[in-house]
C-alpha positions in Angstrom: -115.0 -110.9 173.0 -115.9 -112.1 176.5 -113.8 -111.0 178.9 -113.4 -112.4 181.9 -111.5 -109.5 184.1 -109.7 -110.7 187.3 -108.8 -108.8 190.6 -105.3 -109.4 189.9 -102.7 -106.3 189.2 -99.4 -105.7 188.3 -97.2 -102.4 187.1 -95.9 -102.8 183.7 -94.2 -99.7 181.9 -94.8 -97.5 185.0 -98.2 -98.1 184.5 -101.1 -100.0 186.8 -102.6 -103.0 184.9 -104.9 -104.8 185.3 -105.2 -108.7 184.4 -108.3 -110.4 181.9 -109.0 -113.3 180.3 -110.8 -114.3 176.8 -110.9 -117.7 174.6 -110.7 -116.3 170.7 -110.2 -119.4 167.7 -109.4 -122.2 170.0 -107.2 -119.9 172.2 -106.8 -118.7 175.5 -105.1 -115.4 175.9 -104.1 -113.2 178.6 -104.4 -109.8 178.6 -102.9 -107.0 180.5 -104.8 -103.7 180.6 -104.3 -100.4 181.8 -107.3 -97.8 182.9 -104.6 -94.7 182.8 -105.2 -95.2 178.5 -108.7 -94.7 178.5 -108.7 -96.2 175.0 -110.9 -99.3 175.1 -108.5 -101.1 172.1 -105.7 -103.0 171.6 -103.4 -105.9 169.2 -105.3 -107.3 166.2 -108.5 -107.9 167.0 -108.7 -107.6 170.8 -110.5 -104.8 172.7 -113.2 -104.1 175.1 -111.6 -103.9 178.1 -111.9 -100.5 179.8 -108.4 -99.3 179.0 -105.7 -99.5 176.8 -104.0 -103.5 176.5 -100.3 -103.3 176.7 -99.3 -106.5 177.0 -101.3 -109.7 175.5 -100.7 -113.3 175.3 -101.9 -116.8 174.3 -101.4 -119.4 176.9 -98.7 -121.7 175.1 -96.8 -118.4 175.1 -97.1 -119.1 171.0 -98.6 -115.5 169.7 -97.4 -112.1 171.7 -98.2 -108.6 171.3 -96.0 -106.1 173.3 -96.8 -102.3 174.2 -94.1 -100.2 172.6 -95.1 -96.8 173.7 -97.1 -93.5 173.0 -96.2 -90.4 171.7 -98.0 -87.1 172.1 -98.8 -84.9 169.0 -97.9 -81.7 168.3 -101.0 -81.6 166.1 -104.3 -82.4 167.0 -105.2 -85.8 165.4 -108.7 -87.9 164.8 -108.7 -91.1 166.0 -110.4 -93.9 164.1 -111.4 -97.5 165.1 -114.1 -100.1 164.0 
């Protein structure tokens, strides 16, 4: 994806975000990112952005994905992405 990351920033979930914008299949979706998660992932197919996205949306407000939250293992885990 091309990302188009704007100096625009917000506080969602206690967090600092950070807004960016990409055009995927005819859309154009907003996304809100956070550089705290220094995960570079997110909702279906969406990452590259230099944090985690919690919060990411199409313009016409038609398909949303919403951070729910993160839990910290007892056990030491592996963490896989493509």
């Amino acid at each position: 994806m091309q990302w188009k990351i704007t100096n625009i920033y917000d506080t969602l979930y206690n967090m600092k975000v950070r807004k960016a914008k990409t055009k995927f299949r005819g859309r154009n979706y907003i996304a809100w990112y956070t550089s705290e998660i220094p995960i570079s992932d997110g909702p279906y197919k969406f990452k590259g952005l230099p944090g985690l996205i919690i919060k990411l949306y199409d313009s016409r407000e038609e398909i949303s994905y919403t951070f729910i939250g993160l839990e910290k293992s007892k056990k030491m885990k592996t963490l896989y992405t493509n």
